[in-house]
Backbone of each chain as ProteinMPNN parsed JSONL, in Angstrom:
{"seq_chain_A": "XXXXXXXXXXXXXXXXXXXXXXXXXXXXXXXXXXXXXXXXXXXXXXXXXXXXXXXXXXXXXXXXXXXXXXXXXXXXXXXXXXXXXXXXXXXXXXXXXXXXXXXXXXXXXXXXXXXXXXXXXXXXXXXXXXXXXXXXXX", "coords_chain_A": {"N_chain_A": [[83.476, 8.967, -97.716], [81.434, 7.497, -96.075], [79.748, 6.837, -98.297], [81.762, 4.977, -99.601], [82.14, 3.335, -97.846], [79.272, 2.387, -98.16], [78.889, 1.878, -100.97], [80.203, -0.412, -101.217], [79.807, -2.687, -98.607], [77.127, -2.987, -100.15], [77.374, -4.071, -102.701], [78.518, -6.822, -101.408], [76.759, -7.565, -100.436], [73.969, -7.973, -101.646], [74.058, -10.374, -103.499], [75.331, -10.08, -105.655], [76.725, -12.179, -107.426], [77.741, -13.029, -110.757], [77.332, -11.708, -112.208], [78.006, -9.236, -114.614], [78.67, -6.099, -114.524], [78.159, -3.404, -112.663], [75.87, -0.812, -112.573], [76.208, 2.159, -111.165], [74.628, 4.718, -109.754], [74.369, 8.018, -108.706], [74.275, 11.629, -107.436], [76.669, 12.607, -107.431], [78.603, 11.74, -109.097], [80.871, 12.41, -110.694], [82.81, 13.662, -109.602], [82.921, 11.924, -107.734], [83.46, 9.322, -108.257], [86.389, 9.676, -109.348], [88.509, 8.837, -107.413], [87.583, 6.68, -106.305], [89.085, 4.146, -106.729], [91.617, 4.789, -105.543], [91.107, 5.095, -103.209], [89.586, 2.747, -102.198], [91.536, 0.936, -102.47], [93.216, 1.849, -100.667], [92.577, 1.005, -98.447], [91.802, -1.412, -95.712], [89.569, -2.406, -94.945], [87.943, -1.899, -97.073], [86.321, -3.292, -100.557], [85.718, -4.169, -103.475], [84.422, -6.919, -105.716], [86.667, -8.187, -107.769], [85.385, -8.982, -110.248], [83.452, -7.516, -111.117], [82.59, -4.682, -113.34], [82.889, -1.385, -112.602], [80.226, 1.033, -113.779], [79.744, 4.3, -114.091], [77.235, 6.856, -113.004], [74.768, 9.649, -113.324], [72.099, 10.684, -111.936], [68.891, 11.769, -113.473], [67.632, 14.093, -112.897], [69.445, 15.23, -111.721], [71.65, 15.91, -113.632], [71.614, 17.34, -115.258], [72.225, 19.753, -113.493], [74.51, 20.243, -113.743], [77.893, 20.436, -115.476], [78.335, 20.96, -118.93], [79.962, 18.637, -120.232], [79.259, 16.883, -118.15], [76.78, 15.879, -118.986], [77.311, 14.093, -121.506], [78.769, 11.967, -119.973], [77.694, 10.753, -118.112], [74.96, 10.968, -118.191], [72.625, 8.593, -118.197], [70.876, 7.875, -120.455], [73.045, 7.816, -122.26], [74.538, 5.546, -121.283], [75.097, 2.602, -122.541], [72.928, -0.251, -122.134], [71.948, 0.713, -119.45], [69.27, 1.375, -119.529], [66.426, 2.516, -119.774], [66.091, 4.112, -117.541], [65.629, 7.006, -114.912], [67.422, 7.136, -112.725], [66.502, 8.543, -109.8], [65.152, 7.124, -108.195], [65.496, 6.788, -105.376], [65.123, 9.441, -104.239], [62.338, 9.551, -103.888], [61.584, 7.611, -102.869], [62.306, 8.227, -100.264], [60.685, 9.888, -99.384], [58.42, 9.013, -98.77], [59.11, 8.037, -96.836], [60.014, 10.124, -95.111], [57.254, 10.957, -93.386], [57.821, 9.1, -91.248], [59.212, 10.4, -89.677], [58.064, 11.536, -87.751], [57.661, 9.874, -85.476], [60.157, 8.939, -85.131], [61.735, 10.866, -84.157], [61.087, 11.383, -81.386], [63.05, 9.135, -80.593], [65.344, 6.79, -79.603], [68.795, 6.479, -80.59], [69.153, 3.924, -81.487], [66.142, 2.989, -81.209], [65.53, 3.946, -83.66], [66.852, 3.622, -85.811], [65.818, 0.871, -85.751], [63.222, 1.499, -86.308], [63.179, 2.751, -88.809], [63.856, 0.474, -90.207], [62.212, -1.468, -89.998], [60.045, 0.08, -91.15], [61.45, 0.29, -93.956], [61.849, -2.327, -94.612], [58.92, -3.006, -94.762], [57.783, -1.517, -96.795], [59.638, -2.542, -99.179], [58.104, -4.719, -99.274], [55.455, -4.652, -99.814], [56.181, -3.68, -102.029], [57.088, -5.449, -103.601], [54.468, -7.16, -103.029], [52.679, -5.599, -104.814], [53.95, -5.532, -107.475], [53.456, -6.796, -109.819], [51.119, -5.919, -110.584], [51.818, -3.656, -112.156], [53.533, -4.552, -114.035], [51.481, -5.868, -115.575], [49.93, -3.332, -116.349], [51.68, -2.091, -118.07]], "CA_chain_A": [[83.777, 8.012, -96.637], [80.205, 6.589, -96.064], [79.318, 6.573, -99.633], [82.5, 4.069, -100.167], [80.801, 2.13, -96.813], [77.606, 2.307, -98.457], [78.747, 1.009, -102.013], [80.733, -1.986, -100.723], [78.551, -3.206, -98.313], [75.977, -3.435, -100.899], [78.286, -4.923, -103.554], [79.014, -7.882, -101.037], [75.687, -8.142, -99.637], [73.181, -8.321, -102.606], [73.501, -11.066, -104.598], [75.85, -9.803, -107.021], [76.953, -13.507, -108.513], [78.199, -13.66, -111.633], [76.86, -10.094, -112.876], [80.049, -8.501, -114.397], [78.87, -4.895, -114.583], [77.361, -2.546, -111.987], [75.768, 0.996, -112.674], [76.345, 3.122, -109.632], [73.795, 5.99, -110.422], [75.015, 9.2, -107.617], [74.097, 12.816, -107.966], [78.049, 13.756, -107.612], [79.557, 10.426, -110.169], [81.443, 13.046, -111.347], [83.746, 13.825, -108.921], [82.927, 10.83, -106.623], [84.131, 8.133, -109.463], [87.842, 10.082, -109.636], [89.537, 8.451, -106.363], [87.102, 6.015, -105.593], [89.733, 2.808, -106.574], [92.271, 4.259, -104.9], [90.413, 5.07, -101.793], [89.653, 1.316, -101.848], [92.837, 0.197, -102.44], [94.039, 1.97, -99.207], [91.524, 0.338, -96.981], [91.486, -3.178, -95.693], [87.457, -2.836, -95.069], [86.72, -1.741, -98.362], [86.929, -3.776, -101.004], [84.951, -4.49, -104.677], [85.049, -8.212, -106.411], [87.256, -8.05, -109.224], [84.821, -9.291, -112.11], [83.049, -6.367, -111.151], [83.259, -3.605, -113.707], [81.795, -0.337, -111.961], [80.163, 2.188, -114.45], [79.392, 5.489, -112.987], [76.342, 7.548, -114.469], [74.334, 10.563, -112.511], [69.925, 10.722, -111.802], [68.748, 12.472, -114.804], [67.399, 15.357, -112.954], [70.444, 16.348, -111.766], [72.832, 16.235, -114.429], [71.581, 18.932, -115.84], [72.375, 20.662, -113.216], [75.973, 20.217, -113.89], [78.411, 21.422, -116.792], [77.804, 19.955, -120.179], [80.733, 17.561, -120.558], [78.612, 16.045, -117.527], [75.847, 15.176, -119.283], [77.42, 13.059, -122.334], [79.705, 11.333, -119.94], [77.063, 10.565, -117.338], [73.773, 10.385, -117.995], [72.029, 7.295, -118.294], [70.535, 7.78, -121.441], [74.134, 7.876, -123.345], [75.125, 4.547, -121.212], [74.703, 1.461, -122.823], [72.789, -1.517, -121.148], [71.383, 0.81, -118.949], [67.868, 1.139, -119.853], [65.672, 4.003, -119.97], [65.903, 4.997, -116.202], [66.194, 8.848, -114.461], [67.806, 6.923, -111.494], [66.371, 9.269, -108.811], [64.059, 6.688, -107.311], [65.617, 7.14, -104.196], [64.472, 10.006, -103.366], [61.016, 9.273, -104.051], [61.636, 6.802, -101.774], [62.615, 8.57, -98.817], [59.725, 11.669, -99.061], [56.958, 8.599, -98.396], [59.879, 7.718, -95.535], [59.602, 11.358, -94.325], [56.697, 10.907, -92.866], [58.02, 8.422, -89.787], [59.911, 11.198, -88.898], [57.627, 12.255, -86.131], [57.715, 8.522, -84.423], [61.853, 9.018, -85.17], [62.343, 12.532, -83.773], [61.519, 10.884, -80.014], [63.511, 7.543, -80.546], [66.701, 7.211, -79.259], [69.675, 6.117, -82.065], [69.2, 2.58, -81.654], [65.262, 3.016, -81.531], [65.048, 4.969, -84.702], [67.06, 2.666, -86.815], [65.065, -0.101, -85.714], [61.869, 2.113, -86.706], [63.37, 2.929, -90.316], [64.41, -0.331, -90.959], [60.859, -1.575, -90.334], [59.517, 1.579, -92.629], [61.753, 0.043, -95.156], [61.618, -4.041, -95.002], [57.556, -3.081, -95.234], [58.307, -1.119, -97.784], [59.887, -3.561, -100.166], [56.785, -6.564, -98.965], [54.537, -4.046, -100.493], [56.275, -3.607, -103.401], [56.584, -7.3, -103.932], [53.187, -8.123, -103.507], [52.437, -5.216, -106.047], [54.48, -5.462, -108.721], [52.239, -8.032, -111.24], [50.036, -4.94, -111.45], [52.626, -2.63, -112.433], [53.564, -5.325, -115.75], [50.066, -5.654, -116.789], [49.131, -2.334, -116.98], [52.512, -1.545, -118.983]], "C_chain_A": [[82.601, 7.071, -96.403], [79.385, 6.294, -97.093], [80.263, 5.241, -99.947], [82.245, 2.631, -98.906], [79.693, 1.641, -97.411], [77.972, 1.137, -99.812], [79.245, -0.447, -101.781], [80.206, -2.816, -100.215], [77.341, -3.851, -99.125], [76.365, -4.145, -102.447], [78.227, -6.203, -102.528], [77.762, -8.666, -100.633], [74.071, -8.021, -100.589], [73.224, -8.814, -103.606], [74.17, -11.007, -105.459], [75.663, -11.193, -107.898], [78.058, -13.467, -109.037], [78.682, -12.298, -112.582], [78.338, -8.966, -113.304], [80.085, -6.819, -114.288], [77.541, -4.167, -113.629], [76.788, -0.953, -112.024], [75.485, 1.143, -111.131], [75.908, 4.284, -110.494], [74.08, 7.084, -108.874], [75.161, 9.992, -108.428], [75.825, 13.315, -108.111], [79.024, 12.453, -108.041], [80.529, 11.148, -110.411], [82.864, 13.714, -110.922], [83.86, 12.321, -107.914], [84.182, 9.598, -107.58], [85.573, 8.555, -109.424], [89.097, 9.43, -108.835], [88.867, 7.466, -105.956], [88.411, 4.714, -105.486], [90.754, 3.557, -105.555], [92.062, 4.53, -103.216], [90.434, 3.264, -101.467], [90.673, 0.522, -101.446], [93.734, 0.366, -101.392], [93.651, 1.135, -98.021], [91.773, -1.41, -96.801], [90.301, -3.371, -95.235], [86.717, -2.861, -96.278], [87.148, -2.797, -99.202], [85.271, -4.359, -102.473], [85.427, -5.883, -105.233], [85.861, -7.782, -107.35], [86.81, -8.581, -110.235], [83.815, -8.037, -112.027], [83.28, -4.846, -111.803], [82.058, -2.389, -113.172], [81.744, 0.686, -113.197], [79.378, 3.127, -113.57], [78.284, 5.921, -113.724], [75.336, 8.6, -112.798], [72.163, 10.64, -112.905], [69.816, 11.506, -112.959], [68.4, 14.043, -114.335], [68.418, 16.02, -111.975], [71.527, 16.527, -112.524], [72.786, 16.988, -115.164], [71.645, 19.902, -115.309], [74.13, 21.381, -113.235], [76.402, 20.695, -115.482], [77.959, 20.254, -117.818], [78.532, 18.504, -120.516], [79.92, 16.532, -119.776], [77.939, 15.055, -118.119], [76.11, 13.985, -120.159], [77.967, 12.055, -121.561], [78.91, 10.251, -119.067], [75.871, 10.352, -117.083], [73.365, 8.802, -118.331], [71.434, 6.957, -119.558], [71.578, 7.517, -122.767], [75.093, 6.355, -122.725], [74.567, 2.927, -121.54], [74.509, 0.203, -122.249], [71.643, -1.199, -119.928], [70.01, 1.111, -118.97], [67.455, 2.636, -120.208], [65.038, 4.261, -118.172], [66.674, 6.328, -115.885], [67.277, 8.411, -113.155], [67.839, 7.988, -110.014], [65.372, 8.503, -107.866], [64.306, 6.526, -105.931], [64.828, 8.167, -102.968], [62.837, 10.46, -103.415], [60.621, 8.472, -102.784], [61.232, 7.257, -100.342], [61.291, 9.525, -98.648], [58.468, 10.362, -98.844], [58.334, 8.066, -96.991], [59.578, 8.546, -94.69], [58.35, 11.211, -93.342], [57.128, 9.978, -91.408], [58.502, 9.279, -88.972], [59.502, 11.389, -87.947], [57.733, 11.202, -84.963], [59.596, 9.047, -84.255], [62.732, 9.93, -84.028], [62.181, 12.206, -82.005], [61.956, 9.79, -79.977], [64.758, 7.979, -80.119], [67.473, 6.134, -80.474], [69.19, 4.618, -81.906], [67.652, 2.107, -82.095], [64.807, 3.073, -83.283], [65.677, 4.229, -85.667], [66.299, 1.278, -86.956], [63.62, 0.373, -86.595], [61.948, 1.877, -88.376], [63.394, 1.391, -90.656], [63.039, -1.102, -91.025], [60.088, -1.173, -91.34], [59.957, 0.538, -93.985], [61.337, -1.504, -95.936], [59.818, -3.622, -95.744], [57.406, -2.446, -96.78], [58.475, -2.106, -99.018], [58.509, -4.681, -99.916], [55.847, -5.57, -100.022], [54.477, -3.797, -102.495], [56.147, -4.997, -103.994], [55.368, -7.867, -104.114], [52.61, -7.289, -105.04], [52.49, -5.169, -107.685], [54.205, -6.358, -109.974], [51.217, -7.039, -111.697], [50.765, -4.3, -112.358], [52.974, -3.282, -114.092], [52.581, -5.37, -116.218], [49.767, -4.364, -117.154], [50.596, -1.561, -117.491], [51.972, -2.294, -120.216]], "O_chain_A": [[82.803, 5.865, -96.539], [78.389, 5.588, -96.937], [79.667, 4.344, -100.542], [82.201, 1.415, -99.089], [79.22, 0.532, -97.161], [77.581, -0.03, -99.836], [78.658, -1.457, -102.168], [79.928, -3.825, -100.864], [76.75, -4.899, -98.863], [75.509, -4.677, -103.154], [77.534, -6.98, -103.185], [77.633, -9.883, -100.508], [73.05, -7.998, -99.902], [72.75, -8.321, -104.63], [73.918, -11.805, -106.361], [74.811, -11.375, -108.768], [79.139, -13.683, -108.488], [79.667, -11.976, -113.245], [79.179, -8.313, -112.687], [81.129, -6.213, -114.045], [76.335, -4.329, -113.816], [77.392, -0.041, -111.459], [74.838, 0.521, -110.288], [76.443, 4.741, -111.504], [73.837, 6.446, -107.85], [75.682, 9.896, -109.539], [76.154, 14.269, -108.816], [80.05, 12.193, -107.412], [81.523, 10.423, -110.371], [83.748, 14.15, -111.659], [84.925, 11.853, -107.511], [85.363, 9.299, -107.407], [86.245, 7.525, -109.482], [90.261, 9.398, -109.236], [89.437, 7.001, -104.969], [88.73, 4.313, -104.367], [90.82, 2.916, -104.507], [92.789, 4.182, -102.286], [91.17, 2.696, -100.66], [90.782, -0.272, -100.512], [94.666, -0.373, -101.076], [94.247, 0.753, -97.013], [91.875, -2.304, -97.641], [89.911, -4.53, -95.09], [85.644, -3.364, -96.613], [88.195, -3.365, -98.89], [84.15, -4.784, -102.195], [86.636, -6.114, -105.268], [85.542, -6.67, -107.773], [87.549, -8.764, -111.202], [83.415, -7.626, -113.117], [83.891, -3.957, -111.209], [80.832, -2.433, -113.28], [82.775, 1.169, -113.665], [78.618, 2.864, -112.638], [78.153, 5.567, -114.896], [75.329, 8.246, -111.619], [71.416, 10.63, -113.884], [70.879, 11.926, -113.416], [68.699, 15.026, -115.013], [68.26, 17.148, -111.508], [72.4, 17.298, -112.127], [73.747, 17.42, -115.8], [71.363, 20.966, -115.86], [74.653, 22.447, -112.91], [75.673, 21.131, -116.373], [77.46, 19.142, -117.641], [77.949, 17.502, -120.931], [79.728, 15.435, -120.302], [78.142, 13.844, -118.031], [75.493, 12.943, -119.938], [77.861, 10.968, -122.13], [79.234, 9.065, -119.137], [75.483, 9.738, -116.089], [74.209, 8.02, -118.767], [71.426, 5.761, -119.851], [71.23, 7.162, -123.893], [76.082, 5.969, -123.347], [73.78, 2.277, -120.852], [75.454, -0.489, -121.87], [70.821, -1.988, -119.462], [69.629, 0.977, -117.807], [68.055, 3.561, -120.754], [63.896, 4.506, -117.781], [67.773, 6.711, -116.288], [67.919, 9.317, -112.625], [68.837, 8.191, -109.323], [64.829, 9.07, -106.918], [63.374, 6.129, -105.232], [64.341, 8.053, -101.844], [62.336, 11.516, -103.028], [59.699, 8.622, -101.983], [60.332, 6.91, -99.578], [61.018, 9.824, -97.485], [57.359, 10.886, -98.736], [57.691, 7.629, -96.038], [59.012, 8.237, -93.642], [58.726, 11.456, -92.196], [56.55, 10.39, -90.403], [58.386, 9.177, -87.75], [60.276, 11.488, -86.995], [57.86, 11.509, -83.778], [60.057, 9.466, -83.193], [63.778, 9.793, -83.393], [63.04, 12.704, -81.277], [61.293, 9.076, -79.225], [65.22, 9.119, -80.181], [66.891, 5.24, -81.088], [68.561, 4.448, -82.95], [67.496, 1.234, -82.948], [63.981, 2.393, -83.892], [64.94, 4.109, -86.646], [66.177, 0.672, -88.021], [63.078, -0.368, -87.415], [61.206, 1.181, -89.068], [62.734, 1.169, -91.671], [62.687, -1.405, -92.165], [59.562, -1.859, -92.217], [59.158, 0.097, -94.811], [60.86, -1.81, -97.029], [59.514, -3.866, -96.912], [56.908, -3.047, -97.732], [57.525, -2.403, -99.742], [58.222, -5.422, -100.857], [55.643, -6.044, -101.14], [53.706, -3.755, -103.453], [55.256, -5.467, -104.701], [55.061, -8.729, -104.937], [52.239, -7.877, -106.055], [51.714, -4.946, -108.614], [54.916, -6.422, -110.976], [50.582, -7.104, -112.749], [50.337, -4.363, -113.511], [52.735, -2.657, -115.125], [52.483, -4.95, -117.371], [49.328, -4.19, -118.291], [50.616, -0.348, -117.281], [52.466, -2.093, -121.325]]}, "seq_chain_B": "XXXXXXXXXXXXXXXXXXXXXXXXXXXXXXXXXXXXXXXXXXXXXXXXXXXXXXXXXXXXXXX", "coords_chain_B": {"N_chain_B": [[72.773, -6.537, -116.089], [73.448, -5.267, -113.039], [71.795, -2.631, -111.645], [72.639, 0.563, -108.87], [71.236, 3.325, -107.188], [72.511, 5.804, -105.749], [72.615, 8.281, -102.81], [73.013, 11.238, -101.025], [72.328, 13.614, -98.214], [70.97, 13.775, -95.467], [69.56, 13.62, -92.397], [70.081, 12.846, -89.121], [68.105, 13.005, -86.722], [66.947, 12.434, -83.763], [66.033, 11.195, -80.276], [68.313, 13.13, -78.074], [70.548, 10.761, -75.577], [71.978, 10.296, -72.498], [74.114, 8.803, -71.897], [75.793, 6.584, -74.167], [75.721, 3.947, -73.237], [73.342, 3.556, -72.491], [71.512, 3.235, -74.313], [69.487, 0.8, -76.109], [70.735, -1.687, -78.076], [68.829, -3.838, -80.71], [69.024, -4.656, -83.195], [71.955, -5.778, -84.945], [73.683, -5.216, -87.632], [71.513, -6.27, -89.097], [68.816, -6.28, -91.69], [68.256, -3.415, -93.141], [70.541, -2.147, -92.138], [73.679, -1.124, -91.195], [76.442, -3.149, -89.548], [77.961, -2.183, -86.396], [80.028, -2.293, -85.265], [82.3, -2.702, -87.4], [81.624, -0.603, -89.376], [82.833, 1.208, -87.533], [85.505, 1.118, -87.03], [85.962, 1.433, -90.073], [85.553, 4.223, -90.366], [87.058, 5.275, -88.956], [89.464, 4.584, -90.018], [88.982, 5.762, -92.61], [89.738, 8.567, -94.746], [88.381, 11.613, -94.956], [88.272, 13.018, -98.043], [88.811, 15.26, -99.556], [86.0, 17.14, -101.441], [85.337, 18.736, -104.307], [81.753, 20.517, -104.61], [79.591, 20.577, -106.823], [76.684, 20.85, -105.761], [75.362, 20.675, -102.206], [75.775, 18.416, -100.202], [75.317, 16.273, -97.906], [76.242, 13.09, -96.432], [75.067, 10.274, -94.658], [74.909, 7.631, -93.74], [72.442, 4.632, -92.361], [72.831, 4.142, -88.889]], "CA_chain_B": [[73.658, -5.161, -115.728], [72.579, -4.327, -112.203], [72.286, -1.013, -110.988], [72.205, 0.944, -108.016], [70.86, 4.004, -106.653], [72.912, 6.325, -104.404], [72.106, 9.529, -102.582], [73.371, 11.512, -99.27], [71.093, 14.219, -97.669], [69.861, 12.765, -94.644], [69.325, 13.935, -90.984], [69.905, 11.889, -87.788], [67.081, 13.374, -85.704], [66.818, 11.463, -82.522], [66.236, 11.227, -79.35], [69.859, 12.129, -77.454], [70.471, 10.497, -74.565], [73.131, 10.888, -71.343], [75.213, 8.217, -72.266], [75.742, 5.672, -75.209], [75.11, 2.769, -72.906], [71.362, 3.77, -71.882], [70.881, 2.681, -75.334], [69.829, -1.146, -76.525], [70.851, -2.124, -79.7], [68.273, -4.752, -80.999], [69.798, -5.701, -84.583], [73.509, -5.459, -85.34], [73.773, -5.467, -88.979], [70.745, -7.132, -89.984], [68.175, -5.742, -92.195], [69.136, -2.674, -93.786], [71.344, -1.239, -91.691], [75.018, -1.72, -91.527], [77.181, -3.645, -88.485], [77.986, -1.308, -85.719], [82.035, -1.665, -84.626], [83.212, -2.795, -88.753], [81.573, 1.096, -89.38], [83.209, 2.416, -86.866], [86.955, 0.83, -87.345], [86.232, 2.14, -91.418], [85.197, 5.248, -89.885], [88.494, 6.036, -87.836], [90.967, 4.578, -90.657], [89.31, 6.201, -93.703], [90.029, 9.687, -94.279], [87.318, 12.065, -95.882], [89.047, 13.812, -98.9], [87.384, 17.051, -100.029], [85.997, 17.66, -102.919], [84.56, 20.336, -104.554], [80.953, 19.994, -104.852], [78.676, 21.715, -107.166], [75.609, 20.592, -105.042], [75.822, 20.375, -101.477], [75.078, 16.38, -99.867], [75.858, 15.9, -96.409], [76.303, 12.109, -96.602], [75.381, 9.526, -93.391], [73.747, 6.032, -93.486], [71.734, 5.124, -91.262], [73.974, 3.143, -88.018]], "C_chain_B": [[73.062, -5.107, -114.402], [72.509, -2.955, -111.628], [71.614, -0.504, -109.536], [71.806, 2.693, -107.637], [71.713, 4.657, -105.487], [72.439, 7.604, -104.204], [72.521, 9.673, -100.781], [72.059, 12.243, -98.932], [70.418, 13.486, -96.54], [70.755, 13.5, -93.094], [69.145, 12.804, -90.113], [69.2, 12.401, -86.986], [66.261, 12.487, -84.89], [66.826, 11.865, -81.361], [68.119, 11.266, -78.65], [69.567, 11.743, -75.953], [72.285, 10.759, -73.683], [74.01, 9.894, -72.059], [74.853, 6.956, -72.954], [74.973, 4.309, -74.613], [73.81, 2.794, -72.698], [71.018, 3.048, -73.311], [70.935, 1.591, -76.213], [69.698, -1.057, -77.837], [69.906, -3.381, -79.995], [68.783, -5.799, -82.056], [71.169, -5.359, -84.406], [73.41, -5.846, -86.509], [72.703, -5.773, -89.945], [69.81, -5.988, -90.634], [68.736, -5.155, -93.219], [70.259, -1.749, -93.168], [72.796, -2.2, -91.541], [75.713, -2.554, -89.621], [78.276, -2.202, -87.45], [79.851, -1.06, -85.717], [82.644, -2.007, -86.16], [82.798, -1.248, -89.281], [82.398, 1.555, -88.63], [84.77, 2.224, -87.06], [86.799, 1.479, -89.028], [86.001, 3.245, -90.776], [86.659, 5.981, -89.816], [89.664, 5.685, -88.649], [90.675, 5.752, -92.157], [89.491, 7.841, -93.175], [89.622, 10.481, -95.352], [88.242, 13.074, -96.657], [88.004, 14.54, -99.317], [87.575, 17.17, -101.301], [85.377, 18.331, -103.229], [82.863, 19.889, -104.765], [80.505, 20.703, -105.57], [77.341, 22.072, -106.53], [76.16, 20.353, -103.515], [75.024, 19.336, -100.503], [75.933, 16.136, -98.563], [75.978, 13.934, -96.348], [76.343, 10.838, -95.447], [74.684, 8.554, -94.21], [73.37, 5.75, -92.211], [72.707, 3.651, -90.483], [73.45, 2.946, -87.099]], "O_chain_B": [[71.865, -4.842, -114.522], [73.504, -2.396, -111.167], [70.536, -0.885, -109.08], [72.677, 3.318, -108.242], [71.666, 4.152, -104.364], [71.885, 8.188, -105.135], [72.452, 8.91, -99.818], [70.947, 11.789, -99.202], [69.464, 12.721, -96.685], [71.933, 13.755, -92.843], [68.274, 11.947, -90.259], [69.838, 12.284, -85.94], [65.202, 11.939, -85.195], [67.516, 12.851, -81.104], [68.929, 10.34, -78.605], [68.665, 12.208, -75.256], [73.333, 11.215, -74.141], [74.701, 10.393, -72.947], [73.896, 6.272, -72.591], [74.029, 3.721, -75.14], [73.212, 1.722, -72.793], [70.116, 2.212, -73.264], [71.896, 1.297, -76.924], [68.841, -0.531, -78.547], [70.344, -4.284, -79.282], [68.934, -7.02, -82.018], [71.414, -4.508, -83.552], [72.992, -6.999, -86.611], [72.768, -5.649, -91.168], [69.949, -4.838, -90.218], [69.45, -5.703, -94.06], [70.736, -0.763, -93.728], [72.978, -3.408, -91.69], [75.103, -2.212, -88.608], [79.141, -1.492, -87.964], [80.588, -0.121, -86.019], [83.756, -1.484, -86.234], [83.783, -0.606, -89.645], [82.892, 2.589, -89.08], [85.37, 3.278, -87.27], [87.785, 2.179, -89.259], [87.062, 3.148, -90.158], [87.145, 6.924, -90.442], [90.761, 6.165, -88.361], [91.57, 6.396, -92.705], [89.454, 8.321, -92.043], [90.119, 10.365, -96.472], [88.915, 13.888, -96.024], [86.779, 14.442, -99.39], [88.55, 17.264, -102.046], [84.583, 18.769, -102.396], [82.749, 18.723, -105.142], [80.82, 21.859, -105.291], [76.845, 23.195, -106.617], [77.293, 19.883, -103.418], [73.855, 19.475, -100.144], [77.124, 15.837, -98.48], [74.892, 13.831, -95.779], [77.447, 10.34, -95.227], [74.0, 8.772, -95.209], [73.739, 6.318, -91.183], [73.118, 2.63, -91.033], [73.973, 2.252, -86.226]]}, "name": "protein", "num_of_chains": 2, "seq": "XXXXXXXXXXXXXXXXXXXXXXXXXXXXXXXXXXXXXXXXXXXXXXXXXXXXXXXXXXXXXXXXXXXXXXXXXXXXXXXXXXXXXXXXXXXXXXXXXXXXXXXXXXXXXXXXXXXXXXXXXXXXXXXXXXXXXXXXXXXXXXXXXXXXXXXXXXXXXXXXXXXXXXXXXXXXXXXXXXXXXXXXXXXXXXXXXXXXXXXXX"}
């Protein structure tokens, strides 16, 4: 339900374009991917462009925690286009997030999203200014 | 190609308060967070189908 919030939303609201194919990397592709269209297709909130082809594919370190058919169907390494990513940088993400928690834990709901969303915008500025190091020293 | 990144797991640990109104909303939508009443109308029409999990992912965004 808030995973098919989450992907739409961010289908409509970053830029897509022109871009005809999207990897959606999620620890549970595997079951998630099975009903997603016609979940969509019930809703009049949800809703994906139609040049949009969605491929599904799972973080690398958990698809091994799943059965084997998983892995050929799903990892990232067997889908073409997609590069040579583990797609878990999420939650890399969030464990330097963790830390706001203690400002969070006395905020009230409206506070505390304001807090994160701060956490995060800074977040990305940082990476932005960084990322010219990160190519040279590849 | 672009790709994205998903993942549930996540705790709302907040201050509660007596009642909804005590509390000021500053953004509505902007940033990274999503628009308050188009969540909540998807909220109340969709309808969470169960599936088996092998892992278990509690799944919110943050609202």
């Amino acid at each position: 339900m808030n995973m098919d919030w989450s992907l739409c939303e961010t289908l409509a609201n970053t830029n897509i374009g022109d871009i005809k194919e999207v990897l959606h990397i999620y620890d549970i592709s595997c079951q998630y991917s099975i009903h997603l269209r016609e979940r969509i297709e019930q809703s009049q909130l949800l809703h994906i462009p139609d040049h949009i082809t969605l491929l599904h594919a799972i973080g690398l370190f958990h698809v091994h925690g799943h059965k084997d058919k998983c892995l050929y169907r799903y990892a990232t390494n067997y889908i073409p286009g997609a590069g040579v990513i583990d797609g878990e940088v999420l939650e890399t993400l969030w464990s330097v997030l963790n830390t706001v928690s203690a400002s969070t834990r006395t905020a009230t709901l409206a506070h505390r999203s304001e807090i994160l969303d701060d956490h995060m915008c800074d977040n990305n500025w940082k990476k932005m200014l960084h990322i010219g190091k990160l190519f040279i020293s590849l | 190609m672009r790709s994205f990144v998903a993942d549930g797991n996540f705790k709302a640990d907040h201050l509660k308060q007596k009642s909804d109104v005590s509390d000021v909303w500053l953004t509505n939508g902007e940033g990274f967070m999503t628009q308050n009443e188009q969540y909540d109308i998807h909220l109340n029409v969709a309808k969470d189908s169960k599936q088996v999990c092998k892992l278990l992912f509690h799944n919110l965004i943050f609202y």
